[in-house]
C-alpha distance (Angstrom), angle and dihedral (degrees) to the residues before:
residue distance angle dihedral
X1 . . .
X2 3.89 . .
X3 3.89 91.5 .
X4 3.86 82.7 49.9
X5 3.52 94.7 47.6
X6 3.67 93.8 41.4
X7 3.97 93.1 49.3
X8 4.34 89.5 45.9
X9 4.50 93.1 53.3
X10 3.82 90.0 -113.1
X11 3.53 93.9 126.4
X12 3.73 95.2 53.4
X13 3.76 86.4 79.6
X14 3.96 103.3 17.3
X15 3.85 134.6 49.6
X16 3.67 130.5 -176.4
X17 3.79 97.3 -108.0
X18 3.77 132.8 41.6
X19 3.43 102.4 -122.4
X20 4.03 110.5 -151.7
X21 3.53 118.2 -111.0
X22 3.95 124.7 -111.9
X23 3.58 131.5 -169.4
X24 3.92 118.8 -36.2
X25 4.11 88.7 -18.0
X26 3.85 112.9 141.5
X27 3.89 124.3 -122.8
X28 3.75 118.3 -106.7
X29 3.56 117.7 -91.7
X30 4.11 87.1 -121.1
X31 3.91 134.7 31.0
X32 4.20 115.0 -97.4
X33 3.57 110.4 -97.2
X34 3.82 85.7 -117.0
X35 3.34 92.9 64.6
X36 3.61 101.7 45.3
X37 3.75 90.7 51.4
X38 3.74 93.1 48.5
X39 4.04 93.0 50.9
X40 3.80 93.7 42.1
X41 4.09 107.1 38.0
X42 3.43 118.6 109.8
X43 3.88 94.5 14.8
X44 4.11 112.5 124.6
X45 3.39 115.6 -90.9
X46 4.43 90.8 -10.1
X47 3.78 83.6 145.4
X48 3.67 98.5 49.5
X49 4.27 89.6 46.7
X50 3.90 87.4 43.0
X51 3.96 92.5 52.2
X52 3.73 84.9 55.7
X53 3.60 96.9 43.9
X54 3.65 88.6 57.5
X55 3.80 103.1 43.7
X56 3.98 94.8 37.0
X57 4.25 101.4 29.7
X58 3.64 127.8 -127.9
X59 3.67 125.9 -75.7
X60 4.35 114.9 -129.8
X61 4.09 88.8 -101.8
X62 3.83 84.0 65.3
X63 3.55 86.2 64.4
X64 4.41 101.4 127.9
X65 3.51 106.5 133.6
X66 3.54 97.8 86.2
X67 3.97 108.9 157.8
X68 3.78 95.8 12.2
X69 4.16 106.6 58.2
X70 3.31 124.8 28.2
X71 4.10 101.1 -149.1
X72 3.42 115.4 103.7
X73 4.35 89.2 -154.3
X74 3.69 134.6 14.2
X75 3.84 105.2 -128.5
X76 3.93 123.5 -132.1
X77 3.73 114.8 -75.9
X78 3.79 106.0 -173.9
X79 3.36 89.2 106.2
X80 3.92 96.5 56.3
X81 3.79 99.8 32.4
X82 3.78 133.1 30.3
X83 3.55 127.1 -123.3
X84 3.78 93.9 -121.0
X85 4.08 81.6 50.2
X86 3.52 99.2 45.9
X87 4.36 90.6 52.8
X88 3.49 85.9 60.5
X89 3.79 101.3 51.5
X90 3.77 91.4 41.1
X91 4.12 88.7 52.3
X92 3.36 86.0 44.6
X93 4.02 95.6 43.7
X94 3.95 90.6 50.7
X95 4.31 89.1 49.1
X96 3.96 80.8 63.6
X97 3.57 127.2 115.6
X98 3.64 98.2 8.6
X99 3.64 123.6 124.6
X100 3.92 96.2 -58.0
X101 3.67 92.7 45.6
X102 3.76 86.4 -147.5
């Protein structure tokens, strides 16, 4: 999943862990991976909605990363990454941080 991620652009804006922020540091442009899996696992259908957030982008009102990403919107992707592609890292995105801490 990193190669894939890696190969697709995602981690020019996201990384796997939120890294805390020291001194006059900017936030990342995107959430940690961690951190989206731990706010979206176990929600109906958050893998479904996540898919489409990733292939389609986020609209402004989807704006809830205040204080840990610094991009207002995550751009369409369904150029970089298929849809088959981005199931898989969203499955494995919301497997993160559990007790394996794959």
């Amino acid at each position: 999943m990193r190669r894939l991620s890696a190969e697709s652009g995602c981690d020019l804006c996201h990384s796997l862990e939120h890294r805390p922020q020291t001194g006059n540091e900017l936030l990342p442009i995107g959430p940690a991976w961690k951190d989206v899996g731990k706010k979206y696992r176990g929600q109906k259908d958050a893998a479904d909605r996540l898919v489409q957030i990733v292939i389609q982008g986020s609209g402004s009102q989807d704006r809830h990363w205040s204080g840990k990403a610094s991009g207002a919107t995550m751009p369409p992707n369904a150029v970089e990454i298929s849809e088959a592609d981005a199931g898989k890292l969203v499955r494995w995105i919301l497997s993160l941080d559990k007790a394996s801490h794959q």
